[in-house]
C-alpha positions as CSV (number, residue, x, y, z in Angstrom):
1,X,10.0,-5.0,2.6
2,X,8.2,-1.6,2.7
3,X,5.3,-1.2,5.1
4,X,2.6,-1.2,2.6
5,X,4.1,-3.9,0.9
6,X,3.8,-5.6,4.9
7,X,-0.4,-5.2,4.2
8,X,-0.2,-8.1,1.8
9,X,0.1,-11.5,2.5
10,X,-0.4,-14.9,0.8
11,X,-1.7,-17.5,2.0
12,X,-2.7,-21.0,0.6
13,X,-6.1,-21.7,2.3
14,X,-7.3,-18.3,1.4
15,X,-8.6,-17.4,-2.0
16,X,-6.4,-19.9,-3.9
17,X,-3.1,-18.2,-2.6
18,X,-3.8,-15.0,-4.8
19,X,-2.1,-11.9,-2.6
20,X,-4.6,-10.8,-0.6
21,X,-5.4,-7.7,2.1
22,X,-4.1,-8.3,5.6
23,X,-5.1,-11.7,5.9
24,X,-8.9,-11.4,4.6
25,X,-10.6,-11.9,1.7
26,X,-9.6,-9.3,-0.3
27,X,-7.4,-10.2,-3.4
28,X,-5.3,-7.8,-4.3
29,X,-6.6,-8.1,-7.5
30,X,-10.4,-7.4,-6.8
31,X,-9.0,-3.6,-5.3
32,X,-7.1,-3.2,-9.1
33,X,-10.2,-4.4,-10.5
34,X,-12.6,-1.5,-8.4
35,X,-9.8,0.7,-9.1
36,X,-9.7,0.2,-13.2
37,X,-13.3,0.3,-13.0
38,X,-13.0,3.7,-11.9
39,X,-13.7,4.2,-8.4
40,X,-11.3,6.3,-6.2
41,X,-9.6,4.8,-3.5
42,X,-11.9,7.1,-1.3
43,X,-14.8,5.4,-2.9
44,X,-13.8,1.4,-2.0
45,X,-13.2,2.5,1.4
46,X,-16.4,4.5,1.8
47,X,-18.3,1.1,0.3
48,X,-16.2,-1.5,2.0
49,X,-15.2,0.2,5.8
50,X,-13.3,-3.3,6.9
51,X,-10.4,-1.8,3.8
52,X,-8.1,1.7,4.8
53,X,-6.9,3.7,2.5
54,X,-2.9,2.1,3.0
55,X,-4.8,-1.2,1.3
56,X,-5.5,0.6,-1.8
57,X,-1.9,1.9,-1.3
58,X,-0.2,-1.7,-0.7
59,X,-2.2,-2.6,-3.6
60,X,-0.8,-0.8,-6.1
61,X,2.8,-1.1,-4.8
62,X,2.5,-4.6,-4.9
63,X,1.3,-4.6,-8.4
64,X,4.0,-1.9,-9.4
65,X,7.0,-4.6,-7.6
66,X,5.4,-7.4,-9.4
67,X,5.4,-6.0,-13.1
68,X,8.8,-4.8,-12.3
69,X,10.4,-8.4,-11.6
70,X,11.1,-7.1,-8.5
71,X,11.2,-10.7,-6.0
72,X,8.7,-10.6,-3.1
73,X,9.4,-12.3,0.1
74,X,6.1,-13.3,2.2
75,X,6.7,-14.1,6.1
76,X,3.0,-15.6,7.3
């Protein structure tokens, strides 16, 4: 597993399972979102200090693996 990929995790008990950011409560899914909406990674990080840029990173590699088919392993 790449390091980025190593900044996401799922867990059951935390936001429904969705993949989130390094244990928190960041879905993966909310950083696409702020990114489709336009901001720059620069710009979440700026707003939201508890992220690092290698979030917005991890983000989009995990969304790049999952589209792909590639199979993602999780160790918790």
């Amino acid at each position: 597993m790449s390091l980025a990929i190593q900044r996401i995790s799922i867990d059951p008990t935390i936001c429904h399972g969705k993949p989130i950011i390094r244990g928190m409560r960041w879905p993966v899914e909310v950083i696409l979102d702020l990114l489709s909406a336009g901001m720059s990674p620069k710009e979440i990080v700026n707003d939201h200090p508890e992220l690092e840029l290698e979030d917005i990173t991890a983000s989009l590699n995990y969304a790049k693996k999952s589209v792909s088919g590639e199979v993602l392993q999780f160790t918790n």
